[in-house]
N, C-alpha and C positions, 0 to 999 in steps of 0.2 A: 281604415277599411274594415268592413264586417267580414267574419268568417263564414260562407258560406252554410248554413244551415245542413246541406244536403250530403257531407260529410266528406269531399272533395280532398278539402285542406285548402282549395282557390278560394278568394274572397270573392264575397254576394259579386258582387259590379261585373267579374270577369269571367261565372260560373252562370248562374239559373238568373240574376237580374234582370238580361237583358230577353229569356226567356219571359218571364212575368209581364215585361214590357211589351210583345208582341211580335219578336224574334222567334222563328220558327225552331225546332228543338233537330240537332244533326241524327238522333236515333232514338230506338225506344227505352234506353237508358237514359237518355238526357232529358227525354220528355217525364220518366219515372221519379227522375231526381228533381225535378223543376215543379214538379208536383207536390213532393213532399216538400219541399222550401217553402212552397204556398199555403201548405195545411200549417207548418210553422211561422210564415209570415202573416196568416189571414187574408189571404188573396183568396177571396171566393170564386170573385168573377172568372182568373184565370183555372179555376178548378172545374168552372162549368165551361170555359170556352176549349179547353184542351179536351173535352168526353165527344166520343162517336154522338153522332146525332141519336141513335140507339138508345145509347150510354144515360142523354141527356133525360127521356122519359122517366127516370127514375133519380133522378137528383133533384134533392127540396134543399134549396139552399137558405132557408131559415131555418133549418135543422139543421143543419150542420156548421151553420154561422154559431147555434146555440150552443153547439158539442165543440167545436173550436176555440172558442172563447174560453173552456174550462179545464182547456187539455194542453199539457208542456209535451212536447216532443224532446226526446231522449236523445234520439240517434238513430241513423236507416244504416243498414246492412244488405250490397245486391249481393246476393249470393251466384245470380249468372245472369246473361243479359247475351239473345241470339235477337239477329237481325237475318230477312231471308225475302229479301224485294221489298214489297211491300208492307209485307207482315211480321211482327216481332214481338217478344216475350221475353219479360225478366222477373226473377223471381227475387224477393226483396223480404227482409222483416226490418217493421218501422218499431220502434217500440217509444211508447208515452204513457205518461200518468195523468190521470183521470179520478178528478176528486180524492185524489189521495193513495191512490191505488195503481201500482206499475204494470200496463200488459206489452204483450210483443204483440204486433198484426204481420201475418206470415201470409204471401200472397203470392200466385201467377199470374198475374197481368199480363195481357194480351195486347197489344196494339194493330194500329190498321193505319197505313200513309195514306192521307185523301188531301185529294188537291194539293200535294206538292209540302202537309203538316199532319208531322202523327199525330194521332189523337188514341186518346185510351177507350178500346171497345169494354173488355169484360176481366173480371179477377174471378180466379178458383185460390179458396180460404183452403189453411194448411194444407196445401201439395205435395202428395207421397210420389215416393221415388219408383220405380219399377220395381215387382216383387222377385226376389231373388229366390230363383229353385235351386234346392241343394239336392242334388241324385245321389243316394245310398247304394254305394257298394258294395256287395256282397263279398264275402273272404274268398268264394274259389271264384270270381269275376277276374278278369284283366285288370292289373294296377294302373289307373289312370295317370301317371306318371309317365307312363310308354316303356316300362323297362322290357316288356315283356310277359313278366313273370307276373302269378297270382298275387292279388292285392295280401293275401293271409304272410305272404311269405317274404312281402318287398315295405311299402310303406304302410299297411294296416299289421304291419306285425305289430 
């Protein structure tokens, strides 16, 4: 039995196989992982047939049979993966080498259930996380601790 490509630890047959084959995907993690097995298997056709109809306008699949061909996949990493009815997003980096040359693809992937099979709508390339404000405290302020007492004289001493 093959090791599934998609980084599971299940082998191909009992993980993304029987996705490829025409088994609908239980979320948008499993449809993200069945995806990359395909970019590492060379399953094109299941790369066009899992895209939002959307999705499909912009997919040349002799370009990317050509980019396939030349590319080893390394190894995917989801880093999260929400489901919310119908709609769901996981954020993933695939990483492969390409003529010689190692990159990471860092991605939010969007998905959308239609008719009963997710299908992949749209990715946002490296996804930053919310920006974190940090409020400067002034020394004769309230210590944000709650002690009480002025920040100068509790934890900004």
């Amino acid at each position: 039995m093959t090791v599934c490509p998609c980084g599971s630890g299940r082998g191909l047959d009992d993980c993304c196989g029987p996705l490829l084959a025409g088994a609908p995907a239980a979320s948008p993690e499993a449809l993200m992982r069945s995806r990359y097995t395909a970019f590492a298997v060379g399953n094109l056709d299941y790369l066009e047939t899992s895209l939002a109809p959307e999705a499909r306008e912009d997919y040349d699949k002799a370009e990317t049979e050509s980019w396939a061909k030349e590319t080893t996949w390394q190894g995917l990493e989801v880093r999260s993966s929400e489901e919310d009815g119908d709609g769901g997003s996981v954020e993933f980096v695939a990483r492969y080498k390409f003529h010689g040359k190692t990159y990471a693809h860092h991605e939010l992937a969007r998905f959308r259930r239609q008719d009963g099979r997710w299908m992949y709508v749209e990715g946002l390339m490296n996804p930053k996380g919310p920006q974190r404000v940090a409020s400067k405290v002034g020394r004769n302020d309230p210590c944000p601790c709650g002690s009480g007492k002025k920040s100068k004289k509790c934890c900004g001493a």
